[in-house]
C-alpha positions in Angstrom: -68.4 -84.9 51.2 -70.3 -86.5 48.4 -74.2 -85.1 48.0 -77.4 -86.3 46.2 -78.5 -83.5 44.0 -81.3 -81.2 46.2 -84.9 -80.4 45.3 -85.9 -76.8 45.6 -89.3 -75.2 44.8 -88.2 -71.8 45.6 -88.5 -69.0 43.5 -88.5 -66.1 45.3 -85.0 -64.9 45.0 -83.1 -63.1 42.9 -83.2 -63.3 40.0 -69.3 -45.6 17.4 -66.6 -47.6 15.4 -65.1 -49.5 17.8 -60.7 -50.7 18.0 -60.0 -54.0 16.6 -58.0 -55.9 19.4 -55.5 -58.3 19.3 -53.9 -60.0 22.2 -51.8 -63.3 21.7 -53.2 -64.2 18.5 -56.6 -63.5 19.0 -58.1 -61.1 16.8 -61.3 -59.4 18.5 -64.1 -57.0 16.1 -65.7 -54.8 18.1 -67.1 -52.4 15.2 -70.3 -50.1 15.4 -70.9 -49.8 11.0 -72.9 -51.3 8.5 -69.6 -52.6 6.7 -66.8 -54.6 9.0 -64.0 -55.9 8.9 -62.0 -58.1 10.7 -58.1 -58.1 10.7 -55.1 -59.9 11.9 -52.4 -58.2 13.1 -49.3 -59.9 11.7 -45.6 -58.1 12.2 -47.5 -55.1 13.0 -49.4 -54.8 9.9 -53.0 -54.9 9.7 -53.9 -57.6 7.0 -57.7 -58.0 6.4 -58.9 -61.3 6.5 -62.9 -61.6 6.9 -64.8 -58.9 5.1 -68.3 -59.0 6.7 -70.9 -57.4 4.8 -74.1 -55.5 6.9 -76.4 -57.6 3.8 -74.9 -61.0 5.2 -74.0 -60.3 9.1 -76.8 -57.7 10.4 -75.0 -54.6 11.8 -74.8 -54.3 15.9 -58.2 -92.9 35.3 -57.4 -91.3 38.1 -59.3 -88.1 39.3 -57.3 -84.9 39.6 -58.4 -81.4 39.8 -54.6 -80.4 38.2 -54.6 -80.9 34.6 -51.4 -81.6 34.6 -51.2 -84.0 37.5 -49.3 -87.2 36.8 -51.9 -90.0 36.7 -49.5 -92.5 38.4 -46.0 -93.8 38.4 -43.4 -92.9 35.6 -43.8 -94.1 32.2 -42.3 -97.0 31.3 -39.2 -97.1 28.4 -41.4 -98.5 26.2 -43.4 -95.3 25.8 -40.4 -92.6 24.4 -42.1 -89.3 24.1 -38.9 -87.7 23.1 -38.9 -88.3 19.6 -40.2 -85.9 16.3 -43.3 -87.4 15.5 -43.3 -88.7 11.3 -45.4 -87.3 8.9 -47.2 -90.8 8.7 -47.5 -91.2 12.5 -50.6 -91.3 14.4 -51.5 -90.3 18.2 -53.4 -92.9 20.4 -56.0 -91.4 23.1 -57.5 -93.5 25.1 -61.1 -92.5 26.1 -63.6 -93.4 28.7 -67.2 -92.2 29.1 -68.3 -88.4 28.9 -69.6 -88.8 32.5 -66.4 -90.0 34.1 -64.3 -88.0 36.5 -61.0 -89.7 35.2 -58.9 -87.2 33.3 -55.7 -89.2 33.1 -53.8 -92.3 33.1 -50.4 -93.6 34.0 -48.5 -95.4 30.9 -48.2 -98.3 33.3 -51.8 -98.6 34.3 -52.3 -98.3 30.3 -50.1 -101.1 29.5 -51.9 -103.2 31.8 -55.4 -102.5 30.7 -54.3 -103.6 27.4 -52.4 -106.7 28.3 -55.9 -107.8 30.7 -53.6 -108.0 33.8 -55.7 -104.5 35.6 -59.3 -105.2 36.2 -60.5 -101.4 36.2 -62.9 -102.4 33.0 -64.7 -104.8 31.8 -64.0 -104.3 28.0 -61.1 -102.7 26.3 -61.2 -102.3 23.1 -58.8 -100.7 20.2 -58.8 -99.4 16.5 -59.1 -102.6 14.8 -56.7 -101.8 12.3 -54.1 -100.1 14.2 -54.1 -103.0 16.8 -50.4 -104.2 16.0 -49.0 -100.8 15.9 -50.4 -100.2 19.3 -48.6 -102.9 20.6 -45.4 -102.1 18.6 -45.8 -98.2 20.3 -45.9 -99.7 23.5 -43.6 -102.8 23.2 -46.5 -105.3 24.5 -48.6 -107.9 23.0 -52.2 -106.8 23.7 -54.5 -109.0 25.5 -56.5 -111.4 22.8 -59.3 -110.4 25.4 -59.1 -106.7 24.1 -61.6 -106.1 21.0 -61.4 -104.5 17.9 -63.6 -102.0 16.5 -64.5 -99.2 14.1 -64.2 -95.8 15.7 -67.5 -95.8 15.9 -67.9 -98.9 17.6 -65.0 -97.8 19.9 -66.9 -94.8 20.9 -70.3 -96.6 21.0 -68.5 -99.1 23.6 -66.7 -96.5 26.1 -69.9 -94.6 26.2 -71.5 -97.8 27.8 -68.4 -98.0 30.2 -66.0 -99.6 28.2 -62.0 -98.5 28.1 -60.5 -97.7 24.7 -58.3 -96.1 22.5 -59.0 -94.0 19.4 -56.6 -91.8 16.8 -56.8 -88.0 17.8 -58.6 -87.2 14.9 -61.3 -89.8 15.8 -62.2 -87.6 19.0 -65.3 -86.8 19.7 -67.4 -84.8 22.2 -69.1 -87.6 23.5 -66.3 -89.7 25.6 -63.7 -88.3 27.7 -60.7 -88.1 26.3 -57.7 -88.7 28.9 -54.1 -87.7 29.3 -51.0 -90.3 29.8 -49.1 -89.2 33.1 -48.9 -85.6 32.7 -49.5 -85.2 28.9 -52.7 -83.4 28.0 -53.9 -83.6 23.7 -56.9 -81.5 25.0 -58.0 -78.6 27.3 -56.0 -75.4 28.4 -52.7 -77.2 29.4 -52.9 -79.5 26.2 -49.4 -80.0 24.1 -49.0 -77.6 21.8 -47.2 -80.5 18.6 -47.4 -84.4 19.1 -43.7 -84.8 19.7 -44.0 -85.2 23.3 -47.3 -87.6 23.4 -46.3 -90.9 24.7 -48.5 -93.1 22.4 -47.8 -92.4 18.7 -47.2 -95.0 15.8 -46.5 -94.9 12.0 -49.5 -96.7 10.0 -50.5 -96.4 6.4 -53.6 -94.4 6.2 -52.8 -91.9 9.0 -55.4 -89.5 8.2 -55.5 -85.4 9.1 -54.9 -84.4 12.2 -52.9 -81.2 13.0 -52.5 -80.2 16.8 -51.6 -76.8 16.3 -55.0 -76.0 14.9 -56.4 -77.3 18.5 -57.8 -74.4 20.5 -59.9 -74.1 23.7 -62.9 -71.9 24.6 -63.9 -71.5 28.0 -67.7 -70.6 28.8 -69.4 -69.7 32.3 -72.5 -68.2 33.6 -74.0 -65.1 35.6 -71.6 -62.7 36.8 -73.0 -59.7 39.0 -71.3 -56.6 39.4 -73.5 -55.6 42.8 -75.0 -56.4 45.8 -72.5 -58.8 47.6 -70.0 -59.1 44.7 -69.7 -55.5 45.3 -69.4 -55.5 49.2 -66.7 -58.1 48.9 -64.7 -56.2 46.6 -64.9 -53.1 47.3 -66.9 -52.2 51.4 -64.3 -55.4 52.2 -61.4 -54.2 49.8 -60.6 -57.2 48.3 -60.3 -55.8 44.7 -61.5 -55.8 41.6 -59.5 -59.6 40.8 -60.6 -61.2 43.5 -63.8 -62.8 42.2 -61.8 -64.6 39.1 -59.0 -65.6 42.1 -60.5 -68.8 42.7 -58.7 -72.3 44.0 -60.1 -75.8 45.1 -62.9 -76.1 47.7 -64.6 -78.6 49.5 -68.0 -78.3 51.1 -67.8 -80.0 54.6 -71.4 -80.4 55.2 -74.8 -78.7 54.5 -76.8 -76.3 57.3 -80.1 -75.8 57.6 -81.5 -73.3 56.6 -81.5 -69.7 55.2 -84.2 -67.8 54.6 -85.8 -69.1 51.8 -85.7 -72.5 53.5 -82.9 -74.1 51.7 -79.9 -76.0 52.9 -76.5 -73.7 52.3 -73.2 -75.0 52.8 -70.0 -75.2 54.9 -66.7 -74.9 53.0 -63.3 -74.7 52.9 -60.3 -74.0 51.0 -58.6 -77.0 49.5 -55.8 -74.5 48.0 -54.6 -73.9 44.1 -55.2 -70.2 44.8 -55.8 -69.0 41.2 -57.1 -71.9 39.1 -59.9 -70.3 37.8 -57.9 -67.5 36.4 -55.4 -69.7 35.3 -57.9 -71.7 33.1 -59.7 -68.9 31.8 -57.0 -66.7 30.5 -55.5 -69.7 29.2 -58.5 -70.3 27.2 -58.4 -69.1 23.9 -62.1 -67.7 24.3 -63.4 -67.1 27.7 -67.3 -66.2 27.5 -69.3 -65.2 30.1 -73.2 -63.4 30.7 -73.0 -59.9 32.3 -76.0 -59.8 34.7 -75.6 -56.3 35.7 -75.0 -53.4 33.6 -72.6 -50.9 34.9 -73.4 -47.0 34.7 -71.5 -44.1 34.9 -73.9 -42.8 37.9 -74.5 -46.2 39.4 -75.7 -47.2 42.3 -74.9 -49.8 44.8 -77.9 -51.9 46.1 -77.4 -54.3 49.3 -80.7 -56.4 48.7 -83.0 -56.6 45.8 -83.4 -57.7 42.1 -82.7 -54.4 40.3 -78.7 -53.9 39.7 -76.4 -51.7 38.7 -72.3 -51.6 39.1 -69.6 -49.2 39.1 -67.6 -49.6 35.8 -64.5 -50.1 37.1 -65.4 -53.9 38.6 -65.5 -54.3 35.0 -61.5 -54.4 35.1 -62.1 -57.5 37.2 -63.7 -59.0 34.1 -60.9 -58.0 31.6 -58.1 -58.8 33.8 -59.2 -62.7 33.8 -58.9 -63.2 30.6 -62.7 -62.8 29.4 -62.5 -62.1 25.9 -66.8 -61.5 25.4 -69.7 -61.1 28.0 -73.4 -60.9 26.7 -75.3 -58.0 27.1 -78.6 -59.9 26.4 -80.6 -60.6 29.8 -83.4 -59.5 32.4 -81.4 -56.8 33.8 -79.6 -54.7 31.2 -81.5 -52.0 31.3 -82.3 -51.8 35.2 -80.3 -48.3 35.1 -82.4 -47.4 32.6 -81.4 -46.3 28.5 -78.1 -44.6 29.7 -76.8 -47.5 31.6 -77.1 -50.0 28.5 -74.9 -47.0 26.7 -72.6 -46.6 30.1 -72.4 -50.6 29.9 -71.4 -50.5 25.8 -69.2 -47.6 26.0 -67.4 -49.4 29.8 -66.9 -52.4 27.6 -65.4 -51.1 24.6 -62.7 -49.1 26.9 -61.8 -52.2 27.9 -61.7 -54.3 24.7 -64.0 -56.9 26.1 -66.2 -58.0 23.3 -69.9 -58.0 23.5 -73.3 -58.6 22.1 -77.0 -59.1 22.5 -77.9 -54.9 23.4 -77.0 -51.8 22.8 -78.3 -48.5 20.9 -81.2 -50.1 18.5 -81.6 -53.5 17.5 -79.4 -53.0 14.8 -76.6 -53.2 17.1 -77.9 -55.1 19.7 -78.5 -58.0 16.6 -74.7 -57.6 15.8 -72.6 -60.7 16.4 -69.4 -60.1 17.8 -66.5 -61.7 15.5 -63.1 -63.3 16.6 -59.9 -65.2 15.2 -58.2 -68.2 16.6 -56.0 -70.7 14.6 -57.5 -69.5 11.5 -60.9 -69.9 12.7 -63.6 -67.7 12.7 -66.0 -67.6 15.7 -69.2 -65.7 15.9 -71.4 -64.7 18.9 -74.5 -64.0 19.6 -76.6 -62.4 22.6 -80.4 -62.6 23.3 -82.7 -62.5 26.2 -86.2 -64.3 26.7 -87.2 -63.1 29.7 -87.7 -59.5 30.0 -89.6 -58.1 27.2 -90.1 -54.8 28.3 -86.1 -54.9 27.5 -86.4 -56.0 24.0 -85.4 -53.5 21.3 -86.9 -52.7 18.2 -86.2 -49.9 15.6 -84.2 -47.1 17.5 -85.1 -48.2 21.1 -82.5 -49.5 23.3 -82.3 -52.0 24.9 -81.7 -56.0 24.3 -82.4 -58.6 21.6 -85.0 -61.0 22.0 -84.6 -64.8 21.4 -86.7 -65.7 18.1 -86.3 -67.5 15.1 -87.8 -64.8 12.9 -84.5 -62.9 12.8 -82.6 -64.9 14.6 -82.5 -68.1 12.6 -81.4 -65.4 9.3 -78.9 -64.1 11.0 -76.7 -67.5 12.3 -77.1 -68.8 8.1 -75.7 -65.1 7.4 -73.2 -65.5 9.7 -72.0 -68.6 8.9 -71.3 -67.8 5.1 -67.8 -66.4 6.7 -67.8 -68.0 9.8 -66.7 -71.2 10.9 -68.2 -71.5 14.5 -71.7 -69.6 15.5 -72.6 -69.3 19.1 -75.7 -68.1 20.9 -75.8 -66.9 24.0 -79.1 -67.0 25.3 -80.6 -65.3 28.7 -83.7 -67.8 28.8 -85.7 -71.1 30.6 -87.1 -70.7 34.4 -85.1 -69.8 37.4 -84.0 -72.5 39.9 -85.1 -75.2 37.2 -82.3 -77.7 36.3 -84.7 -79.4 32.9 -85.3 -77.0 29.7 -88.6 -75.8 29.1 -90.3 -77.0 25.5 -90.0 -73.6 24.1 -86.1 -73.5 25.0 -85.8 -77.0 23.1 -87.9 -75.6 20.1 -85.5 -72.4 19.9 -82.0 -74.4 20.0 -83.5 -76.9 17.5 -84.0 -73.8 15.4 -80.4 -72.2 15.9 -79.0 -75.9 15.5 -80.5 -76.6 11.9 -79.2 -72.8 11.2 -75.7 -73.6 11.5 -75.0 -73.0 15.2 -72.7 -74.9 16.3 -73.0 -74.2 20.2 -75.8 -72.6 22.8 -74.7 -71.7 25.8 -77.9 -70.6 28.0 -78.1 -69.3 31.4 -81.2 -67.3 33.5 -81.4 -70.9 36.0 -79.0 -69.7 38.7 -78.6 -73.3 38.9 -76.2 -75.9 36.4 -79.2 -77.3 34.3 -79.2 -80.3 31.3 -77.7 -80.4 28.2 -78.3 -81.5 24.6 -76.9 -83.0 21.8 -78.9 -81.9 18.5 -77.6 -83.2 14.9 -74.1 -81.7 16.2 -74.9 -78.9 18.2 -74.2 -78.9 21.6 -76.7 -76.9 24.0 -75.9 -76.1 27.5 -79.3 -74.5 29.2 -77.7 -72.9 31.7 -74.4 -73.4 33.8 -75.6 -71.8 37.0 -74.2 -69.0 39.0 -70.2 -67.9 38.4 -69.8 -64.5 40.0 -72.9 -64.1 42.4 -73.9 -63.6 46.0 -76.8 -66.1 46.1 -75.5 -67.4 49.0 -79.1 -69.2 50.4 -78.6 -72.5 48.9 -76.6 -74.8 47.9 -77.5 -75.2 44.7 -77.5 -71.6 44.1 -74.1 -71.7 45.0 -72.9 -74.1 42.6 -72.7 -73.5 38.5 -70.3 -74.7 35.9 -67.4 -73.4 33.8 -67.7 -75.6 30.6 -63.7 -76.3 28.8 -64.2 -77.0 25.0 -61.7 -78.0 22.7 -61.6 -77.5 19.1 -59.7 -78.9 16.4 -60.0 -75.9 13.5 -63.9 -75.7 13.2 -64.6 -79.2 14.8 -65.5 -79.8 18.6 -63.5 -82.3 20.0 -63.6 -82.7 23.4 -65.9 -81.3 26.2 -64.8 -80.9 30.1 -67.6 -79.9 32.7 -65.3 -78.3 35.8 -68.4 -77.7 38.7 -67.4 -75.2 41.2 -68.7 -73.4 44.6 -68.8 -69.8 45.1 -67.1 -68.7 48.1 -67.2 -65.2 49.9 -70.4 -64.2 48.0 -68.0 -63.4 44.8 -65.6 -66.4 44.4 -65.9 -69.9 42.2 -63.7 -72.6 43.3 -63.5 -75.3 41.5 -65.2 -78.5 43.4 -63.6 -81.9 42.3 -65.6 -84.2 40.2 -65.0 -87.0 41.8 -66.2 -85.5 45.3 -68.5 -82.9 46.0 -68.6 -81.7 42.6 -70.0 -85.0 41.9 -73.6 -83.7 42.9 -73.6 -80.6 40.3 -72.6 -83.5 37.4 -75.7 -85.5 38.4 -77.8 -82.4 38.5 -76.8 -81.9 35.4 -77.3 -85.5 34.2 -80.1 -86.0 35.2 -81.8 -82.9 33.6 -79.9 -84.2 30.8 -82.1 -87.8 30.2 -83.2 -88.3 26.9 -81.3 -85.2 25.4 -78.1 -86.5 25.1 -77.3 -90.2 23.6 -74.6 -90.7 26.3 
């Protein structure tokens, strides 16, 4: 069932040295002093790699919901994927716009695009200098209809619908880069070396491209650890994993109306039990924003806005792969001083990484630091909304969002780091479009080096914006929550990135339902997770150039 995006005007809902961890490569600070440092653990051996001094880093086309799903019929002999790709060969993508739904393509349906004999687009056009060896990769003779381009005119066309093909290392975040049957350069289930990409070619400038530098970070939104998340796992006895179990859904129709006057819908089960798990702990970095702090003497509330959850859902969290959660939001310290400490100490048991609260602002400042691929990632947490939460000085509690300390701290942060995020807990609930003051704050971060913002506080998948290179995300809705009175409410986003060492390549929105009060499901693009990409679309108008 395919849905306009709704309206909704409701409001009234809710809303000490640490152990350095490493776990398949991944190398996770999680340090409490003025002086860190961060270490790989090679053969056993710790070998320091990223000092971090407290004066720099402050202290604290076809549519397929499988990424490997074969886009179409076998590939054609022309298109030998068997062979070890040269040091002077090159790998073809072909790309389509950032909004499509497409995420691959059958070698056949390929060939014909660029011999003109399928009518799916309008205008194809290639690399104009790597035209011949195109055709030579493929054993055709491309179309005289198919144009040639700069990369940049290549991009500039598919992002007004055109089809094309770029070299890997001409990739960018703003088209959609697709697979070739079941080969994948980008995302979780991506190739791991060229050698078995159908479309490569010798040439005589082949540029830098290395694919084992590519890695993949996986971001999603609210996750609550009471109310109904809490009666599903535990009064139900479902367990701790069931939230992060997730398939496929579809939503069969909408019902009027729950209690805040909303439409909330019927689904169903489409099957792929245990896709969201299987993409986040594939991930090389799976971030999310805790909503609830846990505490030792916590207690369980049916109905209400003040939360607090028993420490062991948290085992939930680690066993889906989540590698960092921020502490930074509008409920941290709803069990009070203690439970920000129960929540800290809860966390570190469990080597999930953190930032954005904690004893003082000195620590609730701190970024938290990983490795992946050689490159160095750093986080940050911070809340606009509840300032009675802020800390200062000694007090506990969260950071606020500003640019007085903020903005120091990401150009600090990036003299060792290659990639800054911020996590903010910020904007208006049930609001898809950023408020000015968001906009004025991720400008801020952006010029300081951040290279992503990934907000949340909506409860609903909101816009997005591109500034000078940073991408922002103001919120990506709901991912483990029991708003169950609307649709919308429902519905959020878990956002698939993929990097080539430092640089962003490739971004995949993947909308999804929560089922069961607890459970995302993915929704497919092309159906009823087609509404959540115009939500977020539309929000979107005039912030992004595509």
């Amino acid at each position: 069932m395919t849905r306009d995006p709704r309206r909704s005007t409701q409001h009234g809902a809710p809303r000490r040295p640490r152990d350095i961890l490493a776990t398949a490569g991944l190398v996770v600070v999680l340090a409490a002093t003025s002086a860190l440092v961060v270490g790989a653990i090679v053969n056993g051996a710790n070998q320091p790699v990223l000092p971090i001094d407290a004066a720099q880093v402050p202290s604290g086309a076809s549519a397929s919901l499988d990424p490997a799903a074969s886009g179409g019929p076998a590939a054609s002999a022309s298109i030998d994927p068997s062979s070890t790709p040269a040091a002077d060969e090159v790998a073809w993508v072909p790309v389509v716009g950032f909004w499509s739904t497409a995420t691959t393509i059958a070698p056949a349906a390929l060939a014909a695009t660029l011999q003109d004999t399928d009518d799916a687009y309008d205008v194809v056009i290639v690399p104009a200098g790597d035209r011949e060896a195109i055709a030579a990769a493929l054993d055709i003779e491309i179309a005289a209809s198919v144009k040639s381009g700069t990369p940049g005119q290549v991009r500039e066309a598919v992002r007004k619908g055109a089809f094309g093909l770029l070299r890997a290392s001409d990739v960018a975040p703003d088209v959609r880069a697709l697979g070739i049957g079941k080969a994948q350069l980008f995302g979780a289930a991506r190739l791991k070396t060229l050698a078995a990409w159908p479309l490569r070619g010798v040439v005589d400038d082949p540029g830098a491209w290395d694919q084992g530098r590519t890695w993949t970070l996986v971001a999603g939104g609210d996750i609550l650890l009471d109310r109904g998340v809490a009666v599903q796992v535990t009064e139900e006895g479902k367990g701790v994993d069931f939230p992060y179990d997730g398939g496929t859904a579809e939503i069969v129709k909408e019902v009027c109306c729950s209690q805040f006057n909303q439409k909330t819908p019927v689904t169903k089960r489409t099957g792929e039990a245990g896709a969201v798990r299987a993409l986040l702990t594939s991930a090389d970095l799976a971030l999310a924003n805790l909503e609830s702090p846990v505490d030792d003497k916590w207690r369980f509330h049916l109905r209400g806005t003040v939360f607090s959850g028993d420490p062991r859902l948290l085992d939930g969290v680690k066993n889906a792969g989540i590698d960092f959660v921020s502490l930074a939001n509008n409920h941290i310290r709803d069990s009070g001083a203690d439970g920000v400490l129960d929540t800290v100490k809860a966390l570190d048991a469990r080597g999930i990484a953190h930032s954005g609260a904690g004893d003082g602002f000195a620590e609730a400042r701190r970024p938290a630091i990983f490795e992946t691929h050689g490159v160095t990632v750093a986080i940050f947490g911070c809340d606009a909304i509840a300032a009675s939460y802020w800390t200062s000085g000694d007090a506990i509690g969260s950071r606020r969002c500003d640019t007085k300390t903020l903005v120091p701290d990401i150009k600090a942060a990036r003299k060792t780091a290659d990639v800054v995020v911020v996590y903010p807990h910020w904007g208006v609930e049930y609001r898809a479009t950023p408020a000015s003051s968001q906009r004025k704050l991720a400008a801020a971060w952006a010029k300081a080096g951040a290279a992503l913002v990934i907000g949340n506080h909506a409860h609903w998948a909101a816009g997005m914006e591109a500034i000078d290179g940073t991408l922002v995300w103001y919120a990506l809705g709901n991912f483990v929550f029991d708003q169950t009175w609307s649709t919308r409410t429902m519905e959020g986003l878990l956002v698939e990135m993929t990097f080539e060492g430092p640089t962003l390549r490739q971004v995949r929105l993947r909308p999804h339902v929560i089922l069961d009060q607890a459970q995302p499901n993915f929704l497919d693009p092309a159906g009823d997770g087609a509404a959540v990409l115009k939500q977020v679309r539309a929000a979107s108008k005039g912030l992004l150039p595509y």
